[in-house]
C-alpha positions in Angstrom: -16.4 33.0 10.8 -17.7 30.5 7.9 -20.6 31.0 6.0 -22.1 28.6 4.0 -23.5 30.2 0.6 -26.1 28.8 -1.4 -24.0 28.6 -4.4 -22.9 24.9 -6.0 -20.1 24.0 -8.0 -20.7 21.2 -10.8 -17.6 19.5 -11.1 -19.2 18.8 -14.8 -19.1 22.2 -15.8 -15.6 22.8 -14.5 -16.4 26.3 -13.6 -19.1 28.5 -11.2 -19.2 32.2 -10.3 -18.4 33.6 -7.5 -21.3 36.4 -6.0 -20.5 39.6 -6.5 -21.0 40.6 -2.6 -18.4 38.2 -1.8 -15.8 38.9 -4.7 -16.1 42.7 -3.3 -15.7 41.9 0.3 -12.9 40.3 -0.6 -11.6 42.4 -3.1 -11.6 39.6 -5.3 -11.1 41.9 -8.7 -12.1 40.8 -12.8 -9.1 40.1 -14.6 -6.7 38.6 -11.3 -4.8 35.9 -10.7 -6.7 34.0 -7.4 -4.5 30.7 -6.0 -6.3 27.5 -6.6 -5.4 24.1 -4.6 -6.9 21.1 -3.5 -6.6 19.5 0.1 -7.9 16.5 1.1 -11.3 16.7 -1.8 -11.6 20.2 -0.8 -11.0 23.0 -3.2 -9.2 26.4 -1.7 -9.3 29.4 -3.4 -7.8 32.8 -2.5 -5.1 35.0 -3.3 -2.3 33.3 -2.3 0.0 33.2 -5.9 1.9 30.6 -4.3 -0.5 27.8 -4.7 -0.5 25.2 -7.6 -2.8 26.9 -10.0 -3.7 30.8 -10.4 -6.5 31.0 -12.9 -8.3 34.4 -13.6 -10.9 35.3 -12.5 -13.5 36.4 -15.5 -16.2 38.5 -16.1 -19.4 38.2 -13.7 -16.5 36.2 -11.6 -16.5 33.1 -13.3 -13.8 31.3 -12.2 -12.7 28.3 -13.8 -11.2 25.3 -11.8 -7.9 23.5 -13.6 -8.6 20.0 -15.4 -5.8 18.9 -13.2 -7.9 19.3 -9.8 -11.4 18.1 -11.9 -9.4 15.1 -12.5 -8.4 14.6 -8.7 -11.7 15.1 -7.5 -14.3 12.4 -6.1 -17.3 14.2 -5.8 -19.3 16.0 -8.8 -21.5 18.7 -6.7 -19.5 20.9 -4.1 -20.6 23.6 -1.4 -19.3 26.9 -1.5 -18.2 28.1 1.5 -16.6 32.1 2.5 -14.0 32.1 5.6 -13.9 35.6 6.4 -11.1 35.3 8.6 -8.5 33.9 5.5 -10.4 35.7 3.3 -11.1 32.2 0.8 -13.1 30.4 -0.7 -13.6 26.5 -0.3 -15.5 23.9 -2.0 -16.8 21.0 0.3 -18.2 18.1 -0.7 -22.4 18.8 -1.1 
C-alpha cells in the first residue's frame, strides 16, 4: 500500500526530513547509510546499499539528496510518498 504524506521536498533546499513515524516503521535509524537513486524524475530512497548514492541519514532524519540527482531533476517541489510493501521512500513530482 502507498500512502501519500503531507510532506514536500524543495529541490532548492537539497534536503527534507523524513517523519519520525515513518523512519521507525521502517527502521530507518540516525547515523545509516539509506540508497538514494533516481528513475524516470522520481527519487527512491530505501536501504538498498546497492544504489548510486548512500547518504546518511541525520539527526531529526534529515536526509540530504546528492547534487548529482538535484542536477538531474526537472521539477523543484516533490511529493513524498511511503510504499509499505518495499519499505521506500519516493519523491513524485508535486
Amino acid at each position: 500500500m502507498s500512502v501519500v504524506l503531507n510532506k514536500f521536498y524543495d529541490n532548492k533546499k537539497g534536503y527534507f526530513h523524513i517523519p519520525v513515524v515513518w523512519r521507525e516503521e521502517f527502521q530507518f535509524e540516525i547515523g545509516e547509510k539509506v540508497g538514494v537513486d533516481v528513475k524516470d524524475g522520481i527519487i527512491i530512497i530505501d536501504k538498498m546499499n546497492e544504489r548510486r548514492f548512500t547518504p546518511i541519514i541525520g539527526v531529526k532524519g534529515r536526509l540530504t539528496i546528492p547534487l548529482e540527482i538535484r542536477q538531474e531533476l526537472k521539477s523543484h517541489t516533490y511529493q513524498l510518498i511511503a510504499i509499505q510493501e518495499t519499505e521506500q521512500f519516493i519523491l513524485t513530482p508535486a
